[in-house]
C-alpha positions as CSV (number, residue, x, y, z in Angstrom):
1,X,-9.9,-10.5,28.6
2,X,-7.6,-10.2,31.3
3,X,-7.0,-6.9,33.4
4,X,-3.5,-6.4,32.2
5,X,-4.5,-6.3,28.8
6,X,-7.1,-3.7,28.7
7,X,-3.8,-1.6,30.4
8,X,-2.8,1.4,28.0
9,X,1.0,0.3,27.4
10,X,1.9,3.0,24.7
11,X,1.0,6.0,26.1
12,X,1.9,8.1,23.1
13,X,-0.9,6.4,21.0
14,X,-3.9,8.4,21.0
15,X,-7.1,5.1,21.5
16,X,-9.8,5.4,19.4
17,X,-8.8,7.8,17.0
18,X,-10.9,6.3,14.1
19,X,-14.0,7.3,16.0
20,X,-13.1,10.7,17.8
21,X,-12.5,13.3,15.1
22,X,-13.1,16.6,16.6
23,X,-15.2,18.9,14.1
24,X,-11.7,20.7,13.2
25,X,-10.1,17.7,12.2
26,X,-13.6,16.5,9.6
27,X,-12.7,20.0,8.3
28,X,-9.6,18.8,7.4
29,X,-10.6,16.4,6.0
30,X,-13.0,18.1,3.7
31,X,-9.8,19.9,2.7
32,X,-8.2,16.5,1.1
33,X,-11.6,15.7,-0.4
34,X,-11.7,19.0,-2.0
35,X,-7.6,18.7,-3.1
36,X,-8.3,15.6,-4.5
37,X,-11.2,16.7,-6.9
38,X,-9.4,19.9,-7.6
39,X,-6.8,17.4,-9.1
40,X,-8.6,14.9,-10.9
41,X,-11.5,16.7,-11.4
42,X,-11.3,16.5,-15.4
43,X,-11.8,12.4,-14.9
44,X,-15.6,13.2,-14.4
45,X,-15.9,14.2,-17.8
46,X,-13.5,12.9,-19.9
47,X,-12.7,8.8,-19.8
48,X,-8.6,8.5,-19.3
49,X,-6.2,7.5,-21.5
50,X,-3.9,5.6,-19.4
51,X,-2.1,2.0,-20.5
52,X,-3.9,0.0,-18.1
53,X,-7.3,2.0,-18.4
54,X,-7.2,1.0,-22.0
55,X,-6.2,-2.0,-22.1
56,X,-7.5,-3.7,-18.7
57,X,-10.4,-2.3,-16.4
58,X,-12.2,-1.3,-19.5
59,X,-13.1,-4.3,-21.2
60,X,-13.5,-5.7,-17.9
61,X,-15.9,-3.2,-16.6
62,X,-18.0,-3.4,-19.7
63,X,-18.1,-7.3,-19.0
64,X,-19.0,-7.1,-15.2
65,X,-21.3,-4.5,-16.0
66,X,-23.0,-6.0,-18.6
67,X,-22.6,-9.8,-16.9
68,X,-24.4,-8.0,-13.9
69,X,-27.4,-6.4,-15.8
70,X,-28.2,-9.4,-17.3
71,X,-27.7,-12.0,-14.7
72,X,-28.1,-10.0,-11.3
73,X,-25.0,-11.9,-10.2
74,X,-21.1,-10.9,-9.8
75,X,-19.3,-12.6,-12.9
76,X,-17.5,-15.6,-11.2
77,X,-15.8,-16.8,-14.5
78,X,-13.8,-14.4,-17.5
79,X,-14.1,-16.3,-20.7
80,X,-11.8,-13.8,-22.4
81,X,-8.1,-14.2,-20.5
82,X,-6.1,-17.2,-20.6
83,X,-8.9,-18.7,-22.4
84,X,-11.2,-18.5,-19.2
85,X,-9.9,-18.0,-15.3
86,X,-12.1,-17.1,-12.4
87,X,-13.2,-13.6,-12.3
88,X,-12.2,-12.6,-8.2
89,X,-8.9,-13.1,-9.3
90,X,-8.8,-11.1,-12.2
91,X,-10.6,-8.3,-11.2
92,X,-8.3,-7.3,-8.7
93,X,-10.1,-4.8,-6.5
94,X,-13.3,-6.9,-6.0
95,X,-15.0,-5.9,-3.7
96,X,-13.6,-2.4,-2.4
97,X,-12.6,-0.2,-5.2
98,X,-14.4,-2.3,-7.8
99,X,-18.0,-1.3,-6.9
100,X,-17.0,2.4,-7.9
101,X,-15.0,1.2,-10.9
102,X,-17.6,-0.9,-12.0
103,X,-21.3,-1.0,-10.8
104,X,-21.8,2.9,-9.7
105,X,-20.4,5.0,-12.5
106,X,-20.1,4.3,-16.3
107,X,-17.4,2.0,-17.5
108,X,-15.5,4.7,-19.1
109,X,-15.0,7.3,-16.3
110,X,-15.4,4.8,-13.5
111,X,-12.1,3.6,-13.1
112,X,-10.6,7.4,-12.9
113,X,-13.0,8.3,-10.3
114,X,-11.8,5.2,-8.1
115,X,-8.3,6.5,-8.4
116,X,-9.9,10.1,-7.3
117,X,-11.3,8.2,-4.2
118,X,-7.8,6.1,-3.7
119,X,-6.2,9.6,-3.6
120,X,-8.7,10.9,-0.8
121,X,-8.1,8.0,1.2
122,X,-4.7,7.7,1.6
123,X,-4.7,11.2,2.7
124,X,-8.0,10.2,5.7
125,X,-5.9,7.3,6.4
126,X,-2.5,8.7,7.0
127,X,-4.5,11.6,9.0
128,X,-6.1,9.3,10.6
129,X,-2.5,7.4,11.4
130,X,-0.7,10.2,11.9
131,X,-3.3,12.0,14.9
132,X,-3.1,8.8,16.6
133,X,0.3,9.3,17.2
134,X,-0.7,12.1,19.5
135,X,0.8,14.5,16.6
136,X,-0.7,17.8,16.7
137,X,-3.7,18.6,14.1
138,X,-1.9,20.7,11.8
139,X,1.3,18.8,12.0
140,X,-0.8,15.5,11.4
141,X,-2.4,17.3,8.4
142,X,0.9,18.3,6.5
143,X,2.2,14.9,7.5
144,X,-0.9,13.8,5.7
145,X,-0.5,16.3,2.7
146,X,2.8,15.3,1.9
147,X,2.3,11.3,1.6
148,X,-1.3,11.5,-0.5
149,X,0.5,14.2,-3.4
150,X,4.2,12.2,-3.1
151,X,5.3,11.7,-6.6
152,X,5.4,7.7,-5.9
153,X,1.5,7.8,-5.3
154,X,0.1,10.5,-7.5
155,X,1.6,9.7,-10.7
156,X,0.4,6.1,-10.9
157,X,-2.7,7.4,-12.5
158,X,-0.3,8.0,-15.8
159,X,-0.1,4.8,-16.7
160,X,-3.3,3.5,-15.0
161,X,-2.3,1.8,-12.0
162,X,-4.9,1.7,-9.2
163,X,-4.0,-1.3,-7.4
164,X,-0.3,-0.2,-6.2
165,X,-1.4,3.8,-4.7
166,X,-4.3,1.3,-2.7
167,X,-1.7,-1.1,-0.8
168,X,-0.1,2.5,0.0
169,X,-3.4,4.6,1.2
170,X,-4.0,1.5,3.1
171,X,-0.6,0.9,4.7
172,X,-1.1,3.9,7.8
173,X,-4.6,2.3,8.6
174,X,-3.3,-0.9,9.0
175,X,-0.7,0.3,11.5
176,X,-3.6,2.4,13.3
177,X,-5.1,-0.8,14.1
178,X,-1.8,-2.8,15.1
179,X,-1.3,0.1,17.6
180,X,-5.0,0.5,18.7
181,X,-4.9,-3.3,19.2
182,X,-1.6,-3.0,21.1
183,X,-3.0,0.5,23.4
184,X,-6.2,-0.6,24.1
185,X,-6.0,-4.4,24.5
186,X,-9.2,-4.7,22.1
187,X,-9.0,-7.8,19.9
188,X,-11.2,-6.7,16.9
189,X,-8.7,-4.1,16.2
190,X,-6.2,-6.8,15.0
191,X,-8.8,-8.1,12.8
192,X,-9.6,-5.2,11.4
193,X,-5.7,-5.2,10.5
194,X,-6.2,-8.2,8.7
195,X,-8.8,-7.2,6.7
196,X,-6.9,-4.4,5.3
197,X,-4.1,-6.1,4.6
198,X,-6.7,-9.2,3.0
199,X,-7.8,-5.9,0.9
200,X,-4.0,-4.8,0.0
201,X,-3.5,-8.5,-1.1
202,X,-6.2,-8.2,-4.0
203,X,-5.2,-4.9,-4.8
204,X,-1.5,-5.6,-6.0
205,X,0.4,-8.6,-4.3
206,X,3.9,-7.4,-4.9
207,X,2.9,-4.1,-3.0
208,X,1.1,-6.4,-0.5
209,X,4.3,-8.3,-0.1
210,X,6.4,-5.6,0.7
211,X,3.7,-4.2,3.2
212,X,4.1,-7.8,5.1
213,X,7.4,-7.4,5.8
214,X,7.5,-4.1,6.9
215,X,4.4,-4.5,9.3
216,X,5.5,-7.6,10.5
217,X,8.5,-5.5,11.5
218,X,6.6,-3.3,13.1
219,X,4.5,-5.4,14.3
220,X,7.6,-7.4,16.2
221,X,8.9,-3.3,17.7
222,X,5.8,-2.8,19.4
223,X,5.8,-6.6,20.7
224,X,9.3,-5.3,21.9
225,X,7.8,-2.3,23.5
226,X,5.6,-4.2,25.1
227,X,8.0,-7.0,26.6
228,X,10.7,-3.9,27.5
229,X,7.6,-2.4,29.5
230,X,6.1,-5.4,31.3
231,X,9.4,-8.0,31.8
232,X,6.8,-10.2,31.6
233,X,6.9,-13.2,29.0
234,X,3.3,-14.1,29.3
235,X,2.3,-10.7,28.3
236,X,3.6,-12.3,24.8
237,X,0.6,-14.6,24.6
238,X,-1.6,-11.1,23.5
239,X,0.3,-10.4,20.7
240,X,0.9,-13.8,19.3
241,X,-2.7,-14.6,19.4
242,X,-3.2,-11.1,17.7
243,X,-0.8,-11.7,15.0
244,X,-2.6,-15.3,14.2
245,X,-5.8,-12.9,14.1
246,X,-4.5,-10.6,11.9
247,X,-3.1,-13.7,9.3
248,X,-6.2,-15.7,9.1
249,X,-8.4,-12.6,8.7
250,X,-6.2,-11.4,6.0
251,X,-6.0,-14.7,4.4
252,X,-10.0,-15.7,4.5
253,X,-10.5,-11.9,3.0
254,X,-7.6,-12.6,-0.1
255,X,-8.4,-16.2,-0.6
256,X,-10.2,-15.9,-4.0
257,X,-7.5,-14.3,-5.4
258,X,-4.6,-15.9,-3.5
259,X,-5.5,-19.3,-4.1
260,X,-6.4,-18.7,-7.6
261,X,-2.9,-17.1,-8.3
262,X,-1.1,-19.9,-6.8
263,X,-2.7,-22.1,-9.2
264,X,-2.2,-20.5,-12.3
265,X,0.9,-18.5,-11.9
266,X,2.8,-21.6,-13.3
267,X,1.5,-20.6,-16.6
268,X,2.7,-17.0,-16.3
269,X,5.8,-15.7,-17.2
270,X,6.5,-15.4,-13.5
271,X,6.1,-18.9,-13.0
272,X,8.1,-20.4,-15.8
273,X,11.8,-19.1,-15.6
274,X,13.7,-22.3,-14.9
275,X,17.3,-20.8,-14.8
276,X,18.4,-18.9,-11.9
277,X,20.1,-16.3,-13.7
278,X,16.7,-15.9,-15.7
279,X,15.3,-15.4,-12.5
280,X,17.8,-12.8,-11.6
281,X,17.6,-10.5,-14.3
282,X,13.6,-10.6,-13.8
283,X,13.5,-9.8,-10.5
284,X,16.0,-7.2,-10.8
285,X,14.7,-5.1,-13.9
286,X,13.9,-2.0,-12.8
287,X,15.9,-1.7,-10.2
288,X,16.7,1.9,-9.0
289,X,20.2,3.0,-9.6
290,X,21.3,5.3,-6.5
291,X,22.0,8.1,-8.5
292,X,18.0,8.0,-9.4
293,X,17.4,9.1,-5.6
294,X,17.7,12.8,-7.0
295,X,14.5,12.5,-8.4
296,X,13.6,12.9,-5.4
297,X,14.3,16.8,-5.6
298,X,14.3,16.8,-9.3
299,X,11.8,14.4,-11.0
300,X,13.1,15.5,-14.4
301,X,17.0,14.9,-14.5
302,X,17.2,12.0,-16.2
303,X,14.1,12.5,-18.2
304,X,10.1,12.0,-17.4
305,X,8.0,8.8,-18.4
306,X,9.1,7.0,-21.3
307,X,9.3,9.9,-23.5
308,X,12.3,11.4,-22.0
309,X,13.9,9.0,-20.0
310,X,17.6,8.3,-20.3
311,X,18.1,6.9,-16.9
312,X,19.2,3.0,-15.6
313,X,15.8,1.2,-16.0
314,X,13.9,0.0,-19.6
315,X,11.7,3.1,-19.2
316,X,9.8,4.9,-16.4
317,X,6.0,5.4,-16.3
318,X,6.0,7.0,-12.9
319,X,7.9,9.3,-10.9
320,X,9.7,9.4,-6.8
321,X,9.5,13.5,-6.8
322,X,9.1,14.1,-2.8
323,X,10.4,18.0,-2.9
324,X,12.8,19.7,-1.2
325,X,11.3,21.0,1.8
326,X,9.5,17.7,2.7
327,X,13.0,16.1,2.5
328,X,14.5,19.2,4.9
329,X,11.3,19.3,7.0
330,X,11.8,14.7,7.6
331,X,15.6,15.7,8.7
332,X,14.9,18.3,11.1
333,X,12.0,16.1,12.1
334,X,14.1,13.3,12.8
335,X,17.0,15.4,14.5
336,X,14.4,16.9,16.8
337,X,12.4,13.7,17.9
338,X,15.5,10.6,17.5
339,X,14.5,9.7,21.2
340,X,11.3,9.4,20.7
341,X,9.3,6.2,20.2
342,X,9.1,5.2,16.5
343,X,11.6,7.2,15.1
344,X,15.0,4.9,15.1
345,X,12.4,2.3,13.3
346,X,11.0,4.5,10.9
347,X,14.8,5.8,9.6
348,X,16.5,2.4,10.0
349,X,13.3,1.2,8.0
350,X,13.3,3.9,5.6
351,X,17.2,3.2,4.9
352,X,16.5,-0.8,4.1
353,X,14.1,-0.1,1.6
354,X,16.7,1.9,-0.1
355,X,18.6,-0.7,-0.1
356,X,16.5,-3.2,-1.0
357,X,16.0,-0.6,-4.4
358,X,18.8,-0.6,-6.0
359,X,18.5,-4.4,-6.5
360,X,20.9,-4.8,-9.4
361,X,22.9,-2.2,-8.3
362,X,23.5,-3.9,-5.0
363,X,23.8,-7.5,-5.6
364,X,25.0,-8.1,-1.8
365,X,22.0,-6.9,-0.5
366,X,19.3,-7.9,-2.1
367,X,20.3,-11.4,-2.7
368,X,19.6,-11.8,1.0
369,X,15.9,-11.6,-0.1
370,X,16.1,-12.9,-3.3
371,X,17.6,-16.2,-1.5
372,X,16.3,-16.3,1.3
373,X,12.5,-14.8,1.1
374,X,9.7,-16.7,-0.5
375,X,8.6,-15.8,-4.0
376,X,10.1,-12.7,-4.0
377,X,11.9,-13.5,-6.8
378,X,8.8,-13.7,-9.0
379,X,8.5,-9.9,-8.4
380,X,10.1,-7.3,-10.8
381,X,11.1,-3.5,-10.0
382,X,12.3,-3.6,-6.5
């Protein structure tokens, strides 16, 4: 590698991070360990009750579990779905979450205890994240607080869905790498970016999608910051040969459930509307009307889950709650620091996924996605 690129060209990224936790910052981290048990603690004893528990990762624990036992061998083929389909695909979180779910603990409590661990990490990760952008410890650690107990990620347990909170835990470590990568001029970084977005792939692909776009967007700002920097166009050669990096990682690590879902999604319900309009109201259900960003402060106004709900959607299963004071503490936070380095993208990001939310309830908008982006029109709940 040449000289200029081992030359630190974002000096408010901390290098290294990952590897340099001071002993006060591991305490920390013991801290969202501890919360997370503190929270979930009755799923060691008792199996849960959630939709998808039930009805999914159960009877496919049971079968890898008792495929494994009897063959020593991952099960590479599910007789029981679509009368037989290849097993990587359909157990989703192979191999990451799924040895926890599956192998270590019984089939019952396992898959509670993964979304225990899933919990745990998106709060390491985002501390992780969050330090490396030279925050202080304490700040980093709130920061970190705040996104692994948000409403959006800690009520996915209610109706049993592990693979959507994974895409987000995994999100801030994926941008740690893109901006170790970028700081340091190390190469293995940007792999190490594709494997965890590889891992977001098989964990929920709409999520995954979503988490393309927006790290490709940031992805191009720090290739921005970079250019702004150096005025020099060959100092673009790095990052495009890091982006390729990152996309063939990514793909070799999803590829036995990405290929496999391109095949057989033509005999899903996603894969067989015909008429546009068909398409549209698919795509759109769900959508989130903007008087639903009150939940926000008050996840109960128009009712909780689908026992209470009276609000714009079919029914809700999870809730958005943030709380007041994180929402006053991001404004002040963003009044304080708008000149700094991150902050414009983050807000301007932040107010296109709005947007991009309301779906049905702003037609002008999202059709620019729904027309113009690949397959996103296969997804539902925007």
């Amino acid at each position: 590698m040449s000289k200029h690129h081992k030359k630190e060209y974002d000096t408010e990224i901390s290098r290294d991070n990952l590897l340099d936790l001071k002993l006060k910052d591991k305490g920390l981290i013991f801290i969202f360990a501890g919360l997370s048990l503190l929270l979930f603690y009755k799923i060691l004893f008792e199996p849960p009750v959630s939709p998808d528990f039930v009805s999914q990762f159960f009877p496919n624990s049971v079968y890898w579990k008792a495929y494994f036992l009897k063959h020593f061998s991952l099960a590479f083929w599910q007789p029981y779905i679509n009368a037989g389909t290849p097993d990587l695909d359909t157990g989703a979180f192979f191999p990451f979450i799924n040895i926890i779910t599956t192998y270590i603990f019984p089939s019952d409590l396992g898959p509670g205890i993964g979304y225990m661990f899933i919990i745990f990490l998106s709060g390491l990760f985002s501390f992780i994240y969050f330090k490396s952008l030279k925050m202080s410890r304490y700040s980093a650690f709130v920061a970190s607080l705040i996104y692994m107990l948000c409403g959006d990620i800690i009520s996915y347990f209610y109706p049993g869905h592990l693979g959507k909170p994974l895409v987000m835990a995994l999100l801030p470590l994926s941008l740690f790498f893109i901006d170790q990568a970028f700081a340091s001029g190390k190469k293995y970084y940007f792999i190490f970016a594709g494997l965890a977005l590889g891992q977001s792939y098989l964990s929920h692909p709409q999520i995954f999608y979503y988490s393309v776009i927006f790290q490709s967007c940031y992805y191009a700002y720090r290739v921005f910051l970079r250019f702004k920097e150096t005025r020099n166009i060959k100092e673009m050669i790095y990052p495009a040969l890091g982006y390729g990096l990152m996309g063939i990682f990514a793909f070799l690590y999803a590829s036995p459930g990405l290929l496999n879902q391109l095949f057989y999604q033509k005999m899903t319900s996603r894969g067989t509307l015909e008429s546009r309009e068909a398409m549209w109201q698919f795509a759109t259900s769900w959508s989130h009307h903007p008087l639903e960003l009150l939940t926000f402060f008050i996840p109960s106004l128009f009712g909780l889950y689908n026992q209470t709900y009276l609000g714009w959607k079919p029914f809700v299963m999870t809730t958005d709650y943030l709380g007041a004071i994180t929402m006053v503490l991001a404004v002040i936070g963003i009044i304080l620091n708008w000149k700094k380095r991150g902050i414009k993208f983050f807000f301007f990001a932040l107010v296109i996924m709005i947007l991009f939310s309301f779906g049905r309830h702003f037609p002008a908008f999202y059709k620019l996605f729904f027309n113009y982006f690949p397959h996103i029109k296969k997804f539902r709940v925007p």
